[in-house]
N, C-alpha and C positions, 0 to 999 in steps of 0.2 A: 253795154259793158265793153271795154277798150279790150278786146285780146288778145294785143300783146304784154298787158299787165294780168290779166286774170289767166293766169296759164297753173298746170300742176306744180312746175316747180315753186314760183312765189306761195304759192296757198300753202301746202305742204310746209315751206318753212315757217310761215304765219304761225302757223298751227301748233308745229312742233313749240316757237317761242313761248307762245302763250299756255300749250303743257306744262313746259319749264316754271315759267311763270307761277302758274297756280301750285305745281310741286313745291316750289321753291317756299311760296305762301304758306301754304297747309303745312308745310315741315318749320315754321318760325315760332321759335318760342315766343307766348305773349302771357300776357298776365292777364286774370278770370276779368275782371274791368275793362281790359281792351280788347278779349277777342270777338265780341259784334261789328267792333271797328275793322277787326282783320276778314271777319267773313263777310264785310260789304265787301272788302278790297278785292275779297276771292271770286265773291258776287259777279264783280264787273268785268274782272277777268274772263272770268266763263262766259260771258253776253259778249264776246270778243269772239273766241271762238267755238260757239255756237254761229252768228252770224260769218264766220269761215268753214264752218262741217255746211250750212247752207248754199254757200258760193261753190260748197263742192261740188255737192250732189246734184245741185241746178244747172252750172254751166260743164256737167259730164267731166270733169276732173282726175276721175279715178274710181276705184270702188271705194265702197261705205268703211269698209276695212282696213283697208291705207288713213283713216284719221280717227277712228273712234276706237276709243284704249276699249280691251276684255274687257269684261261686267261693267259697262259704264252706262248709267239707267239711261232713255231715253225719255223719260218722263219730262225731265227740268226744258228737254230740246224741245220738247212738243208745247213747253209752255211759254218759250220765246216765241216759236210757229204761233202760237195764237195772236200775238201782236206786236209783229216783227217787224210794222213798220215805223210806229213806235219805238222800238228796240232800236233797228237802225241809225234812226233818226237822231237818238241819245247818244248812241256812238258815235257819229258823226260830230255830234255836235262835239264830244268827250273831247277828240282827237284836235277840234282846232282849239283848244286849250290847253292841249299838252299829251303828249305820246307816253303811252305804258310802257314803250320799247326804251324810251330814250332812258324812263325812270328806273327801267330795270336792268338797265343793257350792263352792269358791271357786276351784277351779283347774280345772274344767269348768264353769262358771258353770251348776252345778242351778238351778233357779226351786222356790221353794217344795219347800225337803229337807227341812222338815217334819212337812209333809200327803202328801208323796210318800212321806214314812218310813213313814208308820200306813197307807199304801195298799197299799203293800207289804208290812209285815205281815201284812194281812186279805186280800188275794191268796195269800200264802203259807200261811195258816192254812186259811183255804177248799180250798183245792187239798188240804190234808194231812188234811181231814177228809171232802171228796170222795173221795179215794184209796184212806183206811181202810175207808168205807162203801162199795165199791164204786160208788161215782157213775161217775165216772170211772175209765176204764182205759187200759190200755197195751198197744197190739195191735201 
């Protein structure tokens, strides 16, 4: 993992966007037809950052408590950990098709979706090659 990209400050803001993000989702009005449609979208969001509360806590980032909101189950996180390379993997792939940042950057006002794009990529990419190479594990 490059770290000068995988530092607190970048992950932290990650984090917070994709809060935003999923707030911003869960608070949309949708009609009873299409909110499966909207809780994939929220779905994926959250395999976003989960795979960044990961990056935290692995590459010593900060405490656990700098990115995980009060009462927020760790059940769903334990269930990305179980096939998170996998998970990865799908992000990865998500992201060279098209950035969550870029789609959402006007109605969560992102800053610079970007450079936050290509930091999120090489976050995601590091982590998937940490993974492979046994750098990083999952205990």
């Amino acid at each position: 993992m490059d770290r000068t990209i995988c530092n607190r400050e970048n992950c932290l803001a990650l984090v917070q966007d994709f809060k935003d993000i999923i707030n911003w989702l869960e608070d949309f009005p949708v009609e009873n037809d299409k909110r499966a449609q909207l809780q994939n979208e929220i779905n994926g969001m959250v395999q976003f950052k989960y795979a960044l509360y990961f990056i935290w806590q692995k590459y010593h980032l900060g405490n656990d408590e700098e990115v995980w909101e009060d009462g927020e189950s760790m059940l769903p996180y334990h269930f990305f950990l179980s096939d998170i390379k996998r998970g990865v993997f799908q992000l990865c792939m998500f992201c060279l098709v098209g950035s969550p940042l870029m789609y959402y950057r006007k109605v969560v006002s992102i800053e610079r979706p970007e450079q936050k794009t290509e930091i999120l990529k090489k976050l995601l990419e590091g982590l998937q090659d940490d993974l492979s190479n046994g750098v990083v594990k999952v205990i």
